[in-house]
C-alpha positions as CSV (number, residue, x, y, z in Angstrom):
1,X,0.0,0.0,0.0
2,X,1.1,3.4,-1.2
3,X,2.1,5.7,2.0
4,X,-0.9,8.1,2.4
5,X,-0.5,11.8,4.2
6,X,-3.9,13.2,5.0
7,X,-3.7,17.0,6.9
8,X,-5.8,17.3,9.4
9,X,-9.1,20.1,9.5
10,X,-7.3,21.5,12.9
11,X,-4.4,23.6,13.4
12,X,-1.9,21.4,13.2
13,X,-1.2,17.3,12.1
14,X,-1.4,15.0,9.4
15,X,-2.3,11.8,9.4
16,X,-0.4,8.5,7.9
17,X,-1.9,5.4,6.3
18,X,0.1,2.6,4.5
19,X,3.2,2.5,6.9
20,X,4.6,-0.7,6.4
21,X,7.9,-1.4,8.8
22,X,8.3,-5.2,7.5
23,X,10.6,-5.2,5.0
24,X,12.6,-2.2,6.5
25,X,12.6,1.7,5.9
26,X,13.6,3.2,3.1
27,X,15.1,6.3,2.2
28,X,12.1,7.2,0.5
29,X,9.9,6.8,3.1
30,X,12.5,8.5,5.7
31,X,12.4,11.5,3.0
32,X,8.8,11.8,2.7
33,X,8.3,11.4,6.8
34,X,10.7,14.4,7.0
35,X,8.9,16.6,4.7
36,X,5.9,15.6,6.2
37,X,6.9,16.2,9.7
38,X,8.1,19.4,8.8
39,X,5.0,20.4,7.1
40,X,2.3,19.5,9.7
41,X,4.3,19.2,12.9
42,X,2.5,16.1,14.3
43,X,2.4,13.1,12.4
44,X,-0.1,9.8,13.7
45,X,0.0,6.1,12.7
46,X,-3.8,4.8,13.0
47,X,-3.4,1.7,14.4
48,X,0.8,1.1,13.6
49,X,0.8,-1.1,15.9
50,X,4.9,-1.1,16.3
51,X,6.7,-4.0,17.9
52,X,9.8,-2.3,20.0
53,X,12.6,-2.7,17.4
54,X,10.3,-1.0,14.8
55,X,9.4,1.7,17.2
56,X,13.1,2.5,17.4
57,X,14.2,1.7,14.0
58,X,11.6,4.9,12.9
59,X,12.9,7.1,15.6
60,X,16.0,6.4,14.9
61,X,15.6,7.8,11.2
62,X,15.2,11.4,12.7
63,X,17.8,11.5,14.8
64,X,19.6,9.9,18.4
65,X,17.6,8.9,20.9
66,X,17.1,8.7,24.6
67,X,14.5,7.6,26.8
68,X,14.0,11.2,28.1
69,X,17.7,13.1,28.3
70,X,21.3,12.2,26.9
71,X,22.9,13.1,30.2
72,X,21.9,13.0,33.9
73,X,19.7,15.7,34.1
74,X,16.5,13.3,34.2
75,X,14.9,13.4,37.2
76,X,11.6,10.4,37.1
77,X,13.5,7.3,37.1
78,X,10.4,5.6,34.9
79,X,11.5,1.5,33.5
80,X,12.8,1.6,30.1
81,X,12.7,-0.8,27.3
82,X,15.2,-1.4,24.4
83,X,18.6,-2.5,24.7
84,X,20.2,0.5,25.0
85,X,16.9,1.9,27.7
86,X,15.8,4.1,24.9
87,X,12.5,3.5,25.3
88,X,10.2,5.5,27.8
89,X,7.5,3.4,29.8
90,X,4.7,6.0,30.6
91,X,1.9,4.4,32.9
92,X,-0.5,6.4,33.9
93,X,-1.0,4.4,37.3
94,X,2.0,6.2,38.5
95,X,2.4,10.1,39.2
96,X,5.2,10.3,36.5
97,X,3.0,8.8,34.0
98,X,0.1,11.2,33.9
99,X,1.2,14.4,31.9
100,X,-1.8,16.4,32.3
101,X,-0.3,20.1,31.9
102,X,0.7,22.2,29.1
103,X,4.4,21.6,28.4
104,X,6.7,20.7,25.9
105,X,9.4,17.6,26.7
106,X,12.7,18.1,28.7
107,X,13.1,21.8,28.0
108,X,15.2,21.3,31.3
109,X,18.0,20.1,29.4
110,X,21.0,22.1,28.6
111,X,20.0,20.7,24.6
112,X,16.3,20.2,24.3
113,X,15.2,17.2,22.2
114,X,13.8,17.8,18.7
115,X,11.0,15.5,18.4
116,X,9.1,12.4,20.5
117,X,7.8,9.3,18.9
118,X,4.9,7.9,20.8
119,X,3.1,4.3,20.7
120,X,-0.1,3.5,22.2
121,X,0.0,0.4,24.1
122,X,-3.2,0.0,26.0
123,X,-5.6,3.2,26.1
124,X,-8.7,3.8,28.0
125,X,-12.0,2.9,25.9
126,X,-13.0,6.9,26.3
127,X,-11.1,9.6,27.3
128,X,-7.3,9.9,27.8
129,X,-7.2,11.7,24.6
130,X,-4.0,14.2,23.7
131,X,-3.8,18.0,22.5
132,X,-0.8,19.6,20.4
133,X,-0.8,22.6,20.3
134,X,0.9,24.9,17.2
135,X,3.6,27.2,18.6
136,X,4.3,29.0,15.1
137,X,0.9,30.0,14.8
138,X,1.0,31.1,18.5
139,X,4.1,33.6,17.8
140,X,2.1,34.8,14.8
141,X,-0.3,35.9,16.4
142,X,1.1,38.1,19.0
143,X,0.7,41.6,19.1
144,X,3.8,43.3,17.0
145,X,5.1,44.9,19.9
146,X,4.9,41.9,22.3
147,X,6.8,40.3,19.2
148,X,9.6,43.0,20.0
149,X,10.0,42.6,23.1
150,X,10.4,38.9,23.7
151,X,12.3,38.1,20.5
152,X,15.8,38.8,22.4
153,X,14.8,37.5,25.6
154,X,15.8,34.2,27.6
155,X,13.8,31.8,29.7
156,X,15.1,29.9,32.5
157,X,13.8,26.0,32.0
158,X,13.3,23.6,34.7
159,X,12.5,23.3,38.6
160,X,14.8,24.0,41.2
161,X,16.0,20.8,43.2
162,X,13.5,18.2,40.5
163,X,15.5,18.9,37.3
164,X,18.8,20.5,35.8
165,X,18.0,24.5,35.3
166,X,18.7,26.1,31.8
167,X,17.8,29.3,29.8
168,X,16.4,29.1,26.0
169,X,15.0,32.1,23.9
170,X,11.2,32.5,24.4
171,X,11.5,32.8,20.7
172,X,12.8,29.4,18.6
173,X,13.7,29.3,15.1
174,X,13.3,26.3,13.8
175,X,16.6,25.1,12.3
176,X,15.0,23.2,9.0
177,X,11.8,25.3,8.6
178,X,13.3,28.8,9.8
179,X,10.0,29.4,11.0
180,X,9.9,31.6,14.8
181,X,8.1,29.7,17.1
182,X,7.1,31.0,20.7
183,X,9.4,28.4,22.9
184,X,8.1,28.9,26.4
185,X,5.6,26.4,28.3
186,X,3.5,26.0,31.6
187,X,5.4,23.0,32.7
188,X,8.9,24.0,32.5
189,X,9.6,27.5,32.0
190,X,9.8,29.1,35.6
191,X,11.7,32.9,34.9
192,X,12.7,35.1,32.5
193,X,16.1,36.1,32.4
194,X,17.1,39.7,33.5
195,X,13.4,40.2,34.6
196,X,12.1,40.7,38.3
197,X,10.0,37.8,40.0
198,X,6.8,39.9,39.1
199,X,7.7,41.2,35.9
200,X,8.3,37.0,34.7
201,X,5.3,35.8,36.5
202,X,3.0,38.3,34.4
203,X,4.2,38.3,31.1
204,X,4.8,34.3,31.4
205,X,1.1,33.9,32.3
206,X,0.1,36.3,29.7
207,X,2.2,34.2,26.9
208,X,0.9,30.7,28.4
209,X,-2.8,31.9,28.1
210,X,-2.2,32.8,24.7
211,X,-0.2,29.9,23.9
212,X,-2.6,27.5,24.9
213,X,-5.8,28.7,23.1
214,X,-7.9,26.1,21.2
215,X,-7.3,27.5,17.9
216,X,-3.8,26.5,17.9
217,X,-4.7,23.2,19.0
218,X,-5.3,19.7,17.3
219,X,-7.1,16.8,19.6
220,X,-6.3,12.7,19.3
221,X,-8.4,10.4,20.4
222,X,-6.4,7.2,20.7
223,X,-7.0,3.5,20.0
224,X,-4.6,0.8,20.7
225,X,-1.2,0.5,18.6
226,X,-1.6,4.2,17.3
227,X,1.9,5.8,17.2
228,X,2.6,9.7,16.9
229,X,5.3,11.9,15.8
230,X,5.9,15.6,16.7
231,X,8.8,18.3,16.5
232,X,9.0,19.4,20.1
233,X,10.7,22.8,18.6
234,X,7.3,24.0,17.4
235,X,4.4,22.5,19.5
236,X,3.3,21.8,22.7
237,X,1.1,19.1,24.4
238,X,-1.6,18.2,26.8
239,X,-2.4,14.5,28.2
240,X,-6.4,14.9,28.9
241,X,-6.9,13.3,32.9
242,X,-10.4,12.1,32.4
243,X,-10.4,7.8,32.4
244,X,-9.7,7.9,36.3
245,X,-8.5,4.8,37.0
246,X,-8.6,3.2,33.6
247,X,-5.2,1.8,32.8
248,X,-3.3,3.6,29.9
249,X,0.3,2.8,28.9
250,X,2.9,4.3,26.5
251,X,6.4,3.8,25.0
252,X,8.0,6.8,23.9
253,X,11.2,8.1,22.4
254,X,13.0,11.0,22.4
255,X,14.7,12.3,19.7
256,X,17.9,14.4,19.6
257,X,20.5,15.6,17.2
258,X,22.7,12.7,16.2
């Protein structure tokens, strides 16, 4: 079956039919994942259904990968799968495996990942669904002179005593696309460099808010053995916390420059 790219009627994604892993990847399917990846930000697999080695085989054609950082500046100690513990275990019966904020991955980390590759392992039969959120769209539409203002500032990343501590411009371009995107998130970014305590909480709440609105966003609504791509430099994402107790399990990795 021909590989099939269908965009999404929502800010942001694009979804991919026809993936077949069996007889290996080749480099024109790693060609035409990058373009789309690029284009739409979020890619999903309907029902991929990727053993381990295939989940890392396709990460690995966009770059290194970790289970969550490439030094020791993780903080969860969550199990790992592969045989190099590449592979991130995220169940939501533990604390570490609900991600119910607004944030985008390890932006603690002196070198933030690019990208995340996700496979749905057992999901809940409603809810548990996952928002992205378009961060290109979000700097575009800020005010001109709120565009000014932020476009030479730093960030400071991380939590104090959980996780390493690290500035990044609020304002990311995007090394392939060279696209701006606004590069600050609820979850991780605490401060803004050179600014008072009151000055960083206002602004940063004023630039989450807008970050965060629904038109920037797409939704998922996940079955078992779909898998999903996205460039972490350009989006942010949302795990919805409404299956209580229903059990929902993940394996993710991350992806960095080789």
């Amino acid at each position: 079956m021909a590989l099939t790219i269908t965009p999404l009627p929502a800010a942001l994604g694009a979804t991919v039919t026809g993936l077949d892993l069996s007889s290996g990847i080749s480099n024109e399917l790693v060609d035409s994942l990058h373009h789309a990846w690029y284009e739409h930000l979020v890619l999903f697999f309907p029902e991929a259904h990727l053993t381990l080695d295939q989940h890392i085989a396709l990460g690995e054609t966009f770059g290194r990968l970790a289970a969550t950082t490439t030094g020791d500046e993780d903080y969860r100690g969550q199990p790992t799968l592969g045989q190099n513990g590449e592979v991130l275990v995220l169940d939501a019966s533990t604390p570490q495996g609900r991600a119910n904020a607004w944030h985008t991955d390890v932006t603690f980390a002196k070198t933030p990942p690019n990208g995340s590759l996700l496979a749905m392992q057992i999901c809940p039969s409603t809810g548990g669904d996952t928002l992205w959120s378009n961060q290109y769209n979000a700097y575009d539409a800020l005010a001109p002179a709120m565009k000014e203002l932020i476009d030479g500032l730093d960030a400071m990343h991380g939590r104090p005593g959980l996780t390493g501590l690290n500035p990044h411009p609020m304002v990311k371009v995007h090394p392939v696309t060279g696209r701006k995107a606004l590069f600050v998130n609820r979850g991780w970014t605490t401060s803004i460099v050179d600014m008072s305590q009151t000055e960083s909480i206002g602004l940063l709440a004023s630039l989450f808010n807008h970050a965060e609105k629904p038109e920037f966003n797409t939704r998922w609504h996940w079955t078992p053995g779909d898998a999903a791509l996205w460039d972490n430099r350009c989006t942010m994402h949302y795990a919805v916390n409404d299956y209580e107790e229903a059990p929902r399990i993940l394996h993710r990795v991350t992806i960095y420059d080789r």
